[in-house]
C-alpha positions as CSV (number, residue, x, y, z in Angstrom):
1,X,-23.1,1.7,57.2
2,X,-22.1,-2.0,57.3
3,X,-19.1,-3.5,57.5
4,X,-18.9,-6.3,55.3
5,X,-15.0,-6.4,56.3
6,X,-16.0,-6.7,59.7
7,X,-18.3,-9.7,58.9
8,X,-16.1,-11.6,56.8
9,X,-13.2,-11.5,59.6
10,X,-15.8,-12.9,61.9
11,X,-16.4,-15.5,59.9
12,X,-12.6,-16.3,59.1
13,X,-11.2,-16.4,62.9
14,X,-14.0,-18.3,64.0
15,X,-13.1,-20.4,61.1
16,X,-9.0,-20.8,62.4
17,X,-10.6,-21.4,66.0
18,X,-11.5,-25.1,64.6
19,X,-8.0,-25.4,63.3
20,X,-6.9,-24.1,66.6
21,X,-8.4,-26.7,68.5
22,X,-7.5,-29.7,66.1
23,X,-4.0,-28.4,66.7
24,X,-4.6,-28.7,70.6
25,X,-5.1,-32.4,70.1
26,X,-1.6,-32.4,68.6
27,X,0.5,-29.8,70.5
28,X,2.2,-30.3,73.7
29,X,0.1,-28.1,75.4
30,X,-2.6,-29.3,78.2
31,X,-6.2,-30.0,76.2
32,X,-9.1,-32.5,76.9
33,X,-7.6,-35.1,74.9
34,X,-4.1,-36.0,73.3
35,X,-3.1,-37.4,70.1
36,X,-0.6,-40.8,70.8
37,X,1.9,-38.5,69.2
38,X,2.7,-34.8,70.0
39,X,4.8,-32.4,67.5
40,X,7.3,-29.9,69.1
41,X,7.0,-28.2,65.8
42,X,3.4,-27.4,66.0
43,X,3.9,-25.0,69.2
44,X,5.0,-22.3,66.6
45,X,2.4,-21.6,64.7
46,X,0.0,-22.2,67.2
47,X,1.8,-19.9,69.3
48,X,1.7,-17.3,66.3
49,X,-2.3,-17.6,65.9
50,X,-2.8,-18.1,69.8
51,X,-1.4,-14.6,70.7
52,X,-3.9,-12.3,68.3
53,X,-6.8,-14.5,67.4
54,X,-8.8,-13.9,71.1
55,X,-7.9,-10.4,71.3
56,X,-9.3,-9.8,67.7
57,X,-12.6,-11.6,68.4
58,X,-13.2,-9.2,71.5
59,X,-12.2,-5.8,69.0
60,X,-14.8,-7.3,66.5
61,X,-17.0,-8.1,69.5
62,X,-16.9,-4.2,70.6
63,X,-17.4,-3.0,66.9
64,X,-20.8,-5.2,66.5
65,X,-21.4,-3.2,69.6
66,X,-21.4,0.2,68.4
67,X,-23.3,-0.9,65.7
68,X,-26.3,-2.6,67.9
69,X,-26.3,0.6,69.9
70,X,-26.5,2.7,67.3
71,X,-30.2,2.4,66.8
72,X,-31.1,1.0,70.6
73,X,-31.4,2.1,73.7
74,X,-29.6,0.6,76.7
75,X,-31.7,-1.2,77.7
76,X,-32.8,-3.1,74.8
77,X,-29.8,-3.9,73.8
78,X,-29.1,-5.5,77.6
79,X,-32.2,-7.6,76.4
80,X,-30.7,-8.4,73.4
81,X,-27.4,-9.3,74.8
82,X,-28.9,-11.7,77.4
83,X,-30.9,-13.6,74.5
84,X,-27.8,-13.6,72.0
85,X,-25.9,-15.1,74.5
86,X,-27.4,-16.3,77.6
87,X,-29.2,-18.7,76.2
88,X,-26.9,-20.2,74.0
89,X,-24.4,-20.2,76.8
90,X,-27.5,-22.2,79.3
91,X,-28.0,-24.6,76.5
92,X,-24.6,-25.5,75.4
93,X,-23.9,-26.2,79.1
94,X,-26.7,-28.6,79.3
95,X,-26.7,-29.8,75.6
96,X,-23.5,-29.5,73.9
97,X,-20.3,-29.5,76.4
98,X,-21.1,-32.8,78.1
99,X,-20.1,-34.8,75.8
100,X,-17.4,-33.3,75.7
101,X,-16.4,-33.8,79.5
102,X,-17.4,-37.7,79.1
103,X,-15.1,-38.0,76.4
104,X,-12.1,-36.7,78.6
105,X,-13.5,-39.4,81.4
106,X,-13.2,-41.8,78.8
107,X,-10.2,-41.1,77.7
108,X,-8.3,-41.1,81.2
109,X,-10.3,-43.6,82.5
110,X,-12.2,-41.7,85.3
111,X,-15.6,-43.4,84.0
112,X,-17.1,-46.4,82.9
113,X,-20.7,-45.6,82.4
114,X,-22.9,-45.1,79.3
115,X,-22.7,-41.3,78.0
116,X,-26.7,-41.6,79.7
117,X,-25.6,-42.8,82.8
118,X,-22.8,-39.7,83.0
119,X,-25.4,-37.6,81.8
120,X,-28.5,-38.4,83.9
121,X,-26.2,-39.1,87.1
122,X,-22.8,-37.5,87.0
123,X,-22.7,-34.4,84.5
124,X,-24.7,-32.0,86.8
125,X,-23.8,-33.1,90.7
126,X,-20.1,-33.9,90.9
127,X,-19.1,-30.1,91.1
128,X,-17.2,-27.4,88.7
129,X,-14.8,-28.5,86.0
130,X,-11.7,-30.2,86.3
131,X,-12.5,-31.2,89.1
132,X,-16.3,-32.2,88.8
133,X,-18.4,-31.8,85.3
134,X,-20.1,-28.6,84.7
135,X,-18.3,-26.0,82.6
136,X,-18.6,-23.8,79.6
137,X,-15.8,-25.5,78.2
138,X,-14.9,-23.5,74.6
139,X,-17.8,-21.5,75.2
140,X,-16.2,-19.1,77.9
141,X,-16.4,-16.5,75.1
142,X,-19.8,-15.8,75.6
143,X,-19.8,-15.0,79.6
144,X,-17.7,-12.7,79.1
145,X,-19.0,-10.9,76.6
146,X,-22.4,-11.1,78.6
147,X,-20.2,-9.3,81.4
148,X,-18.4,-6.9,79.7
149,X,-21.5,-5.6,77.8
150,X,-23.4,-5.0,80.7
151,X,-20.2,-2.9,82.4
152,X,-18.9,-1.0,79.3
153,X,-22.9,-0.1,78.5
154,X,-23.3,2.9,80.3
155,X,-19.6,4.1,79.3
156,X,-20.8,3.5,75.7
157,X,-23.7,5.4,75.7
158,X,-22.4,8.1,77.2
159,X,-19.6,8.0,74.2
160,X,-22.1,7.9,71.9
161,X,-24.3,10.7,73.4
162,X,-20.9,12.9,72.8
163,X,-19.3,11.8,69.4
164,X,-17.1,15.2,70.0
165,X,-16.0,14.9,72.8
166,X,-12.8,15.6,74.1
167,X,-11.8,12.1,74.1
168,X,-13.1,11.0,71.1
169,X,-11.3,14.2,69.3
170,X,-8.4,13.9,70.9
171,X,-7.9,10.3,69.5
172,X,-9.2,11.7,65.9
173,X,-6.6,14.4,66.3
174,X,-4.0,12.2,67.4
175,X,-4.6,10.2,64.1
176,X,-4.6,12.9,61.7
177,X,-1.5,13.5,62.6
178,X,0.3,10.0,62.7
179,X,-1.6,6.6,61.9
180,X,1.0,5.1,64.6
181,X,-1.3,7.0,67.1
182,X,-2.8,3.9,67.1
183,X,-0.3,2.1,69.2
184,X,-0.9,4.0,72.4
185,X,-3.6,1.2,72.7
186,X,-0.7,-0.9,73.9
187,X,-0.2,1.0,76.8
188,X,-2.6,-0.6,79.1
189,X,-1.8,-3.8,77.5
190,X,1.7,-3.7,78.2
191,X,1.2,-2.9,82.3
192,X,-1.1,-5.9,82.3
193,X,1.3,-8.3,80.4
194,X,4.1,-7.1,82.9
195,X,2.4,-6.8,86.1
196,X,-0.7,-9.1,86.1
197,X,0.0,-12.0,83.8
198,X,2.7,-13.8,85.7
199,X,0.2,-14.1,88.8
200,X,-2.8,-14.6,87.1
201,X,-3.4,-17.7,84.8
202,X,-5.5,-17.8,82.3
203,X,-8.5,-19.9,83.3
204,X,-11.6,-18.9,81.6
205,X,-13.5,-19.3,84.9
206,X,-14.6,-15.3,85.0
207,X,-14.3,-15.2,88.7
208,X,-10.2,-15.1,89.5
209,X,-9.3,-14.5,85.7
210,X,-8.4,-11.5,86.4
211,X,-5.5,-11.3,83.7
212,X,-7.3,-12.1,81.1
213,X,-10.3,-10.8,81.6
214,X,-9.1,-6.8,82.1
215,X,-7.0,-7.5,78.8
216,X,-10.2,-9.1,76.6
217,X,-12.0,-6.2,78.5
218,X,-9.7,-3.9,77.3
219,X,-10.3,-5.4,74.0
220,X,-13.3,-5.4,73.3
221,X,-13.4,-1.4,74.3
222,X,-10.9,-0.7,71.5
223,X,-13.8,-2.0,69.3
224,X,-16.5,0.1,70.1
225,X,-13.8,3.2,70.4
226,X,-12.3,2.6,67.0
227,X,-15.7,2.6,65.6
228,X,-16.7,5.8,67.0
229,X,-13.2,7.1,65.6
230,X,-14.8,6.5,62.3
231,X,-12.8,7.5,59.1
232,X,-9.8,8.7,60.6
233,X,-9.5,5.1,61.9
234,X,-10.1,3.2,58.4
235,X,-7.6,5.9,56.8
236,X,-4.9,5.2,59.3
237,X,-5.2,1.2,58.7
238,X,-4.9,2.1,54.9
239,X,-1.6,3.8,55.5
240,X,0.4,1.7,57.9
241,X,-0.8,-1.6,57.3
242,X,2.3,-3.2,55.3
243,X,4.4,-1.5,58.1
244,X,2.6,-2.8,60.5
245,X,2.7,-6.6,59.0
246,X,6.6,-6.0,59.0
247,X,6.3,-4.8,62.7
248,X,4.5,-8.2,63.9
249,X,6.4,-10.2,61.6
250,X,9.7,-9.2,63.3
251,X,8.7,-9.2,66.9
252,X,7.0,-12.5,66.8
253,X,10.6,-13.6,65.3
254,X,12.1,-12.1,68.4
255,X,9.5,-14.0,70.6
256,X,10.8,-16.8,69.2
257,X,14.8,-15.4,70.1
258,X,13.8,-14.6,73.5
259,X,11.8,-18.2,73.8
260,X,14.3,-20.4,72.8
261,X,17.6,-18.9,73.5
262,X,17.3,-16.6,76.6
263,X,16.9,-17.4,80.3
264,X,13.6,-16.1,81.3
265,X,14.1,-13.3,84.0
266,X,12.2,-10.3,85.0
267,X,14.3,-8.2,83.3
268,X,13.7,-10.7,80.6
269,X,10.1,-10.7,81.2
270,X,9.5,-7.2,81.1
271,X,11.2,-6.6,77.6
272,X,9.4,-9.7,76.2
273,X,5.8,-8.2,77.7
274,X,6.3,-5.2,75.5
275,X,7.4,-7.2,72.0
276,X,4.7,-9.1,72.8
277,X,1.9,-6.9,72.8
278,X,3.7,-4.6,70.3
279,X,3.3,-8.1,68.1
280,X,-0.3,-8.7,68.9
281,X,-1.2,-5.2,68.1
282,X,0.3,-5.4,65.0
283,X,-1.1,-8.4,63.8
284,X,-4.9,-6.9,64.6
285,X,-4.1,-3.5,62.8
286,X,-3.1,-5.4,59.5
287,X,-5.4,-7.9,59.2
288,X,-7.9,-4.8,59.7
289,X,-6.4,-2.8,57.3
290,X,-5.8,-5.7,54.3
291,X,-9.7,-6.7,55.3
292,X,-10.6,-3.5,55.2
293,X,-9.0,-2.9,51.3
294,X,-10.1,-6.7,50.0
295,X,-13.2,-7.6,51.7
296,X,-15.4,-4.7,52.0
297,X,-18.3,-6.0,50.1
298,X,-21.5,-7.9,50.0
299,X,-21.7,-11.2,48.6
300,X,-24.1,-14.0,48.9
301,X,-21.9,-16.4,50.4
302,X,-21.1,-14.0,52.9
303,X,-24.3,-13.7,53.9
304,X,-25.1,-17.6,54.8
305,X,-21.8,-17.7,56.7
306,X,-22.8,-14.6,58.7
307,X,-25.9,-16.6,60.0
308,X,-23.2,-19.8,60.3
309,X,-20.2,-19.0,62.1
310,X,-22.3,-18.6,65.4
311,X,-23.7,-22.2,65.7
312,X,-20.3,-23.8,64.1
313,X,-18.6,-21.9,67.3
314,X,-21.1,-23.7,69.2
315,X,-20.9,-26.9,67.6
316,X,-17.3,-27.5,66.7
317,X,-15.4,-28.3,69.8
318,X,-17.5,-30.9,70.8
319,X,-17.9,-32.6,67.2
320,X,-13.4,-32.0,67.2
321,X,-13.2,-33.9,70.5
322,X,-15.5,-36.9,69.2
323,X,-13.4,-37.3,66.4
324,X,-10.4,-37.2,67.9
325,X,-11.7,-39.6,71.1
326,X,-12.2,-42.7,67.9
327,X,-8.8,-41.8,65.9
328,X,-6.2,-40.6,68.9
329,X,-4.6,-44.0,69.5
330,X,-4.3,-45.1,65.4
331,X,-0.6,-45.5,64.1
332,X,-1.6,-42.7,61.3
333,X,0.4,-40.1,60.8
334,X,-0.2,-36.0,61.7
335,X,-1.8,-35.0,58.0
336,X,-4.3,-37.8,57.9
337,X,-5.2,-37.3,61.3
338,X,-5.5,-33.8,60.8
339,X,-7.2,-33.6,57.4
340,X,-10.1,-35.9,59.2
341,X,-10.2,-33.8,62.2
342,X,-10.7,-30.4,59.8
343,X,-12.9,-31.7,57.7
344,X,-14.6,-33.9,60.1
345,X,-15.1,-30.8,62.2
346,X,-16.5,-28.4,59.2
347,X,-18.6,-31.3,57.9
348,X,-21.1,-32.2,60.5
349,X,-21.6,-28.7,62.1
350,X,-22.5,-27.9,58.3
351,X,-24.8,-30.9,58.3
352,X,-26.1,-30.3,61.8
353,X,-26.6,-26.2,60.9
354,X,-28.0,-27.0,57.5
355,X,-30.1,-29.7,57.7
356,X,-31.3,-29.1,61.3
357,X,-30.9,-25.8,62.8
358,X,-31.7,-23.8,59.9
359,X,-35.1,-25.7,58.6
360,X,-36.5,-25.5,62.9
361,X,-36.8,-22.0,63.9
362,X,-37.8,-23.3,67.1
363,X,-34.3,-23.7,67.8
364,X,-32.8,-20.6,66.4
365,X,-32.8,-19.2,70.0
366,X,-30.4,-21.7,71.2
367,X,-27.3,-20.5,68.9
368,X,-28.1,-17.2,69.1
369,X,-29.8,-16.9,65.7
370,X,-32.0,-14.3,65.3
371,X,-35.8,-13.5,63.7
372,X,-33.9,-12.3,60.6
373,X,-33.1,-16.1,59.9
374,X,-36.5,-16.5,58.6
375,X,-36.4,-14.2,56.2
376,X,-33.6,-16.1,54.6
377,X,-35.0,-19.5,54.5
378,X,-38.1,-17.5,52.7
379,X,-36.0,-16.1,50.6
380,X,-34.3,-19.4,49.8
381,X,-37.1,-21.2,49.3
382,X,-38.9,-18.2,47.2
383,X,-36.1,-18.5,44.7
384,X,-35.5,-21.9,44.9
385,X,-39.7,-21.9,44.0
386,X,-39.5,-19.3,41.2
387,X,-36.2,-21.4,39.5
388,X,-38.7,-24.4,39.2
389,X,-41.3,-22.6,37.9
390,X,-39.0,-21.4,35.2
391,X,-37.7,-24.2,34.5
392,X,-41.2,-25.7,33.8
393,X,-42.0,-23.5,31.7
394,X,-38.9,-23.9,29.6
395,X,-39.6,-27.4,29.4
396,X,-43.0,-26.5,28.3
């Protein structure tokens, strides 16, 4: 059974991922390029949204999983994995992050060349980002997907092959019982908070990650588990999800105690690892849980943004960091600056998908759209045929 839940929340956080990264080019926070002005107040709720919105892309990532393995084998879906992402990941290295990185030159002054003299002699032989020019930039996502699916296969298939398995009925058990079963997921999130996360920062370069990438590992196995737990899970969302939106709400409000008015520590450090994944796993369990009672149905719009949110995820940081390159040193004020940015953002990736990716299958490939596409655009273009015809005969 689908999930039309499921594909609406995909569409939503990829949709606060642009206002994420408009905020970056406000925040005090280190990004590609700055505003002239940055806003203390702004860490907050980019703090708030920073903390869940990752992790609940990699449980949504796991829970597509277990429905693409549900009718393939291993293998297959391998294949599938390394066309959905690889080669969007290849091409948006080549095509769409280095403008991007010429921007940033730009902006501190590290080039002087046309964007075709970076590209042609700079972009590809100067080494790894920050140092050199080749990255992945926003698109880290998709490596590490690519990774974790081909390491978590096997351990999936072998949960699937036993759907009553110990395991399996020991979490179903566990739920039936009391929906807060679900917070022994924190568990291993808390030891990695506590004991990996100071030494380990975050840098989205898969190879000495290692912090974040056993926690977005860890992640995106809840996913595919949670699935598998089938309606034992969806009941228990049902019944804790107000608590569990009072939960996040109060330990985000004593982040912000510890953050503001307590020396950090380790004993300090060690209490606020635990509030802060008990936070984080609250805010996933209710927004599944409210999705789960309000957006559990088909709809057409749905449907287009489905096809989409993948190609805006390409698109959008690199169309963000444009905008901002041209508007970063004007004496405007945040909201105008930000409404352009956001709107500037969502604007031409919509022109770019519409008018251009979705009317050249040839290029469906690179942003991971699939065959299914074209049976779409018929349709579209079927109905849009049949309205005419109508309407001629109307008129006649």
């Amino acid at each position: 059974m689908r999930r039309h839940d499921l594909d609406w929340l995909r569409v939503i956080v990829f949709g606060l991922l642009i206002f994420y990264h408009v905020g970056m080019f406000f925040v005090p926070w280190g990004w590609h390029i700055k505003n002239n002005i940055l806003y203390e107040w702004l860490k907050i709720p980019m703090a708030f949204l920073h903390q869940w919105r990752l992790p609940i892309l990699f449980v949504i990532s796991g829970m597509g999983t277990a429905f693409a393995l549900s009718f393939r084998s291993g293998g297959k879906f391998i294949k599938e994995r390394w066309l959905r992402l690889g080669i969007p990941l290849i091409f948006g290295m080549l095509v769409i992050i280095p403008p991007q990185v010429y921007i940033e030159r730009l902006y501190k002054g590290n080039v002087n060349a046309s964007y075709a003299g970076f590209y042609f002699n700079d972009a590809f032989t100067q080494g790894v980002y920050p140092a050199g020019n080749i990255s992945w930039h926003h698109l880290w996502f998709l490596p590490y997907l690519l990774v974790f699916s081909m390491m978590l296969t096997p351990v999936f298939l072998a949960l699937r092959k036993h759907p009553n398995g110990k395991f399996l009925t020991w979490i179903r058990s566990g739920l039936q019982k009391s929906p807060y079963f679900l917070f022994w997921g924190i568990i291993p999130l808390y030891l990695y908070e506590a004991f990996l996360e100071p030494f380990f920062e975050v840098t989205h370069n898969l190879t000495s990650d290692w912090f974040n990438f056993i926690s977005s590992l860890t992640f995106f196995f809840y996913g595919y588990l949670l699935i598998h737990v089938k309606k034992e899970f969806w009941s228990a969302l049902d019944k804790i999800k107000s608590r569990t939106l009072l939960i996040g709400t109060v330990t985000f409000s004593l982040q912000l105690v510890i953050w503001y008015f307590i020396q950090d520590s380790l004993w300090v450090h060690l209490v606020e690892a635990a509030i802060k994944v008990t936070n984080i796993w609250a805010w996933i369990i209710t927004i599944f849980g409210f999705a789960a009672k309000y957006l559990n149905r088909p709809s057409p719009r749905l449907t287009y943004l489905n096809q989409a949110v993948y190609p805006f995820y390409i698109l959008h940081q690199t169309v963000t960091v444009i905008i901002g390159y041209f508007i970063y040193d004007s004496h405007w004020s945040f909201t105008p600056k930000f409404i352009i940015m956001v709107s500037g953002t969502f604007g031409v990736s919509w022109l770019i998908y519409e008018f251009l990716i979705r009317r050249i299958p040839v290029v469906w490939p690179l942003f991971g759209l699939k065959k299914i596409a074209r049976t779409s655009v018929n349709k579209a273009t079927s109905i849009s045929t049949q309205h005419k015809r109508l309407v001629r005969g109307v008129n006649r």
